[in-house]
Structures are given as structure tokens and as C-alpha cells.
C-alpha positions as CSV (number, residue, x, y, z in Angstrom):
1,X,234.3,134.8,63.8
2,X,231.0,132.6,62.7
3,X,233.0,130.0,64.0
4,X,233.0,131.3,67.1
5,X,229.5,132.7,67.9
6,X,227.8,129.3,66.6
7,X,230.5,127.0,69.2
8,X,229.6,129.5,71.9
9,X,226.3,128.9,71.2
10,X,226.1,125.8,71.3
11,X,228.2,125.6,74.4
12,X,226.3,127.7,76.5
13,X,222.3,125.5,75.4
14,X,224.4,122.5,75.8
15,X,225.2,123.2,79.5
16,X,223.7,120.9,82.1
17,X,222.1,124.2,83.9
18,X,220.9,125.6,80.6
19,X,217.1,124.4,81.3
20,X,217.2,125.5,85.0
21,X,218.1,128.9,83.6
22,X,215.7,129.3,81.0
23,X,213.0,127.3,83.0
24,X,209.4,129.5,84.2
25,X,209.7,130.4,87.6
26,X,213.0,128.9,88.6
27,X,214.3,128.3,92.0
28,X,216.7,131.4,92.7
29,X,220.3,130.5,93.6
30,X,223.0,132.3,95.2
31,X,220.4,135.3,95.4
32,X,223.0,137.1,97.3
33,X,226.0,136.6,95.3
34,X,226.0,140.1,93.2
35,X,225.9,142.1,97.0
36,X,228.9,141.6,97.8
37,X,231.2,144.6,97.7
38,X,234.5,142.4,96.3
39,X,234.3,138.7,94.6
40,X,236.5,136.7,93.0
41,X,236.8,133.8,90.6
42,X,238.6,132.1,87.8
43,X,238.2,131.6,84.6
44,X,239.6,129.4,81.1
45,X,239.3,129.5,77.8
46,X,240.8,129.3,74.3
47,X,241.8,132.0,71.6
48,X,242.4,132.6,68.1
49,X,244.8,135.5,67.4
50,X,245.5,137.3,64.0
51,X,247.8,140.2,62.9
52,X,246.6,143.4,61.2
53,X,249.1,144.8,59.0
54,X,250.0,148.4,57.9
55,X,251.6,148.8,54.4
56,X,254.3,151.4,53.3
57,X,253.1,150.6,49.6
58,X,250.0,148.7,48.5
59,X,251.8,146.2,46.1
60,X,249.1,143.8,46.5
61,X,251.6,141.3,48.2
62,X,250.4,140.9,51.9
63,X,251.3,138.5,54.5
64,X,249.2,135.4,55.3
65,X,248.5,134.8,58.5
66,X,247.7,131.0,59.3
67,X,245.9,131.0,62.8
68,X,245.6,128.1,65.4
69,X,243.6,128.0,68.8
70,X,245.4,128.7,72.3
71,X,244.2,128.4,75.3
72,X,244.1,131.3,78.3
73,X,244.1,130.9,82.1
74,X,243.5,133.7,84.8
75,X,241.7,135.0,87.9
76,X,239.3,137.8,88.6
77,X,238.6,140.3,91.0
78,X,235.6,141.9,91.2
79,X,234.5,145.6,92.6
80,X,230.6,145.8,92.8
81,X,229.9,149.3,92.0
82,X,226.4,149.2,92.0
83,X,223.6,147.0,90.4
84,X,224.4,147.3,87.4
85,X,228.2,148.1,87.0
86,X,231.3,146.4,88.0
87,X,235.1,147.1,88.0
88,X,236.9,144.1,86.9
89,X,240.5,143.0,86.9
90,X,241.2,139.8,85.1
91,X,245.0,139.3,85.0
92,X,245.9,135.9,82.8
93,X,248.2,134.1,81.1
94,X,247.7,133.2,77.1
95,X,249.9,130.7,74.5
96,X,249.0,131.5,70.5
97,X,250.8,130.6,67.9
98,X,250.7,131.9,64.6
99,X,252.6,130.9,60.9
100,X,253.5,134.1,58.7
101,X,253.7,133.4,54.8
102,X,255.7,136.1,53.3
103,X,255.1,136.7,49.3
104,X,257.8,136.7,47.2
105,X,260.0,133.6,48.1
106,X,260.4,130.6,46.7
107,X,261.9,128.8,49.2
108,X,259.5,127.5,52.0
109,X,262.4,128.5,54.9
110,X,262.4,131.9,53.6
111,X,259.1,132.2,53.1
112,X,257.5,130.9,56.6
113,X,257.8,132.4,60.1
114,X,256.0,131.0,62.8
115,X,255.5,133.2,65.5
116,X,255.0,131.3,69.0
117,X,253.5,134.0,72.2
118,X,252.8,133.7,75.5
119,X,251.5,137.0,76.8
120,X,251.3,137.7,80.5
121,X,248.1,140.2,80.3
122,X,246.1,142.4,82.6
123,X,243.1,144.2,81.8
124,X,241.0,146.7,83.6
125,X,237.3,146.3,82.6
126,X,234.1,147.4,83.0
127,X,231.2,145.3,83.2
128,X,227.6,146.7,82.4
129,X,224.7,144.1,83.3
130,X,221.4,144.1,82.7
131,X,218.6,143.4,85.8
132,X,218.5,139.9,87.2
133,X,216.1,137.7,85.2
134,X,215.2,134.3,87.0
135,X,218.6,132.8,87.4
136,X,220.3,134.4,84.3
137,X,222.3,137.9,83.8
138,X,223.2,139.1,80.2
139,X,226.5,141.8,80.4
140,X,228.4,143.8,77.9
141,X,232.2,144.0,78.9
142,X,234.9,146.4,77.8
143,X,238.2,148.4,79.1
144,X,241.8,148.4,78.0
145,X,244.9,146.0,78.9
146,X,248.5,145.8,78.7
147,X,250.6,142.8,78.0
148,X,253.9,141.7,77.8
149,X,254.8,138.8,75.1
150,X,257.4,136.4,77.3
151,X,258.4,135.1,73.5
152,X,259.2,138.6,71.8
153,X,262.9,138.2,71.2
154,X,262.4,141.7,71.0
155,X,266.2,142.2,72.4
156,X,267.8,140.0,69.8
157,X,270.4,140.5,67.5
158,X,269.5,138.4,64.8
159,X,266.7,138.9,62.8
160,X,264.9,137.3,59.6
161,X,268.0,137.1,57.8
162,X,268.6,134.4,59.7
163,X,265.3,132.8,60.6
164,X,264.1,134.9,64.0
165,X,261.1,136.9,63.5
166,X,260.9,139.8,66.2
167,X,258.5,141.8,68.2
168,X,258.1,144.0,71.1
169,X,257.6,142.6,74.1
170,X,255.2,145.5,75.9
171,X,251.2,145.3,73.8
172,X,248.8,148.0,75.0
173,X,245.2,147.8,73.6
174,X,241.6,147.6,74.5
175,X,239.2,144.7,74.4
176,X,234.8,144.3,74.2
177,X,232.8,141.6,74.7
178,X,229.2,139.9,76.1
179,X,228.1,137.2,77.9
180,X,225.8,135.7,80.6
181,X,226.2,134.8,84.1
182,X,224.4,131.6,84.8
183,X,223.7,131.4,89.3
184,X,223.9,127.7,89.4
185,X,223.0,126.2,93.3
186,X,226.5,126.2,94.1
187,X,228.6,129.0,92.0
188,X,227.9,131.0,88.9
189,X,229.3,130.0,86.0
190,X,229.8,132.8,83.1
191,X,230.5,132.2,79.5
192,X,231.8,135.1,77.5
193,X,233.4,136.4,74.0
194,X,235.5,138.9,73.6
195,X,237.3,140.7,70.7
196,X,240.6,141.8,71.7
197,X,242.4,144.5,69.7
198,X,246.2,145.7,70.1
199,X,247.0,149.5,70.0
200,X,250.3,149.7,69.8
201,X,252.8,148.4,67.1
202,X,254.2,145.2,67.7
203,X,257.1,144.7,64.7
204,X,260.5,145.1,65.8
205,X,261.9,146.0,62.1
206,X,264.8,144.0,60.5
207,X,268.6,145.3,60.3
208,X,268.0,146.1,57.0
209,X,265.6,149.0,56.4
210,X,265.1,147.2,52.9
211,X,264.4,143.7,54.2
212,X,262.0,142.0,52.0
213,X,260.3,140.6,55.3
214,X,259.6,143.5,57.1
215,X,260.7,147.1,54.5
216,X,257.3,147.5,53.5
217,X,255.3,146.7,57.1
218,X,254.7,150.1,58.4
219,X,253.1,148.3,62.0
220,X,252.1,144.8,62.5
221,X,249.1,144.7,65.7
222,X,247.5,142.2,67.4
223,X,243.6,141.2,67.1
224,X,242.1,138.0,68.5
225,X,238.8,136.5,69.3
226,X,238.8,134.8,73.0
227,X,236.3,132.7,75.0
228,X,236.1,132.5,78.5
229,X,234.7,130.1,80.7
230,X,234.5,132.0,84.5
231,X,233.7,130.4,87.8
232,X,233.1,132.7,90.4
């Protein structure tokens, strides 16, 4: 999470508009861009997504979670609700990957799971800004999602007796975040973070109710850390 805050950051003094921005009595671009009843836009980004695990018994043998970046793609519509508030729908697509290290096993193939998603998402949000200042906007953002994970092998017979880790392919949870809308001369350009957090239990269970991969998981659910990059 550090990480993150101190590349976005850093990303956001190091863009070329940055001094405009932040300048004393800047020129005001697109002064009429936030009237607009409907907008639309873009946006990319990259992610790093975790599991939170549930325990049956706390044997003090949890599973590691090795975490890589992905990357995310979508497109936004906008509903101006008033000066302040906007309805937001933001559907995407998003590629993680993720390496599980189960305790317990000696032998690296039994030991290792790596878990490759690509979710299909769309989430409902609200945006809350602040006023205007110069040719800057701060915002909080929240609201919920649902997703479905195209790699789930949710329906599949095998399991991780034989090497294929399972989940479910429908992910319902709710996700927060801030950012600022920069009006450049020619489009604004917002950079955002966001926390995203799963709801719903994502583990489809092994045949065997004893499995020493998944008999002591009582739910498995997604949480990530995204940033976006939105053109609008």
C-alpha cells in the first residue's frame, strides 16, 4: 500500500500539467466541462490483488499469497447530479495473477497454485467532489460492483488433487477511493486510487471435505489496490 500512495504521488507532480494546475491564477480550461448533464471517458491503469482468508482452525499455517501487478482497461459514463455529486458507471476489464503457497508440503507442485483472473467488472459509484479550485478538483469515490472471473474453472471437475485450483466465477463487493481531476486545455485527465474489497466468497471447495488445500479455508475473498488513469 506505501508502494502505492508514494508512485501515485509522484506520478501525479510529475505530470506535464502539474505546474499549470497548481500555478496562482491559472488560465481556466474546459470551464464548462462539469455542466454537462451526461459525459463520458476512459480510463487505464494497473492493479495489485491479494486474498483474505477465513480459517476453520487457527493452526498458525496460512496461505501465502505472492502478488504481481495487472493492468485494467474500461470506460465511463457519467450522470452530473449536481455540483458536487456524480453517478458513475465504469465497466472494465482486469488480468491479475496471483501464486498461492500452501503450508505443509514438501513438494513445490503440491505446494504452489498460481491463480491467473481476468474479471469482466462493473461498478456503480458515487463520486463526491469538492468546489473547483483554479484548474484542479479533489473527489472521494465509492459504491459497489459485481464481477465475473472469465478464469474461475468454477464448473470443473478436477480439483487440487490434480493441480486445478477453483473459484466462483460471480464476485460482488464494494470499492472507495480519491483522486483529482486535472482540466487540461483540451480534456481532463484524472488520476485515482482505489481499494477494492470482495464480499462474497470466492473458494469453490475441493472434492474432499478433508483436502489439505482447501479443509480448513472457511472463505477465500478478493481485496486489491488499483490505479486509474481517466481521460474524459
Amino acid at each position: 500500500m506505501k508502494n502505492f500512495l508514494i508512485l501515485f504521488g509522484l506520478l501525479v507532480l510529475a505530470s506535464p500539467t502539474s505546474n499549470a494546475q497548481f500555478g496562482k491564477d491559472p488560465i481556466l480550461n474546459l470551464q464548462n466541462e462539469d455542466k454537462y448533464l451526461l459525459n463520458w471517458g476512459y480510463y487505464l491503469g494497473f492493479n495489485q490483488y491479494d486474498f483474505q482468508f477465513e480459517y476453520k482452525d487457527d493452526i498458525g499455517r496460512d496461505v501465502l499469497v505472492d502478488k504481481t501487478f495487472g493492468f485494467n482497461v474500461g470506460l465511463i459514463g457519467e450522470l452530473r447530479i449536481n455540483e458536487f455529486l456524480d453517478a458513475r458507471f465504469e465497466p472494465g476489464l482486469l488480468y491479475t495473477a496471483r501464486t498461492l503457497g500452501f503450508p505443509g508440503f514438501s513438494n513445490e507442485n503440491d505446494a504452489l497454485r498460481e491463480v491467473r483472473s481476468t474479471y469482466i467488472r462493473f461498478p456503480l459509484l458515487l463520486k463526491a467532489s469538492t468546489r473547483r479550485i483554479g484548474n484542479w478538483k479533489p473527489f472521494i469515490i465509492g459504491g459497489v460492483y459485481t464481477s465475473m472471473n472469465l478464469g474461475a474453472k468454477e464448473d470443473s471437475l478436477d480439483d487440487n488433487s490434480t493441480g486445478e485450483f477453483r473459484m466462483k466465477k460471480n464476485v460482488y463487493g464494494y470499492e472507495i477511493g480519491f483522486g483529482i481531476d486535472f482540466y487540461t486545455e483540451y480534456f481532463k485527465f484524472t488520476p485515482s486510487i482505489r481499494g477494492v474489497f470482495a464480499l462474497t466468497d470466492e473458494l469453490v471447495p475441493d472434492n474432499n471435505p478433508d483436502s489439505p488445500w482447501t479443509g480448513n479455508i472457511n472463505a477465500m475473498r478478493t481485496r486489491g489496490i488499483f490505479i486509474n488513469f481517466t481521460f474524459e
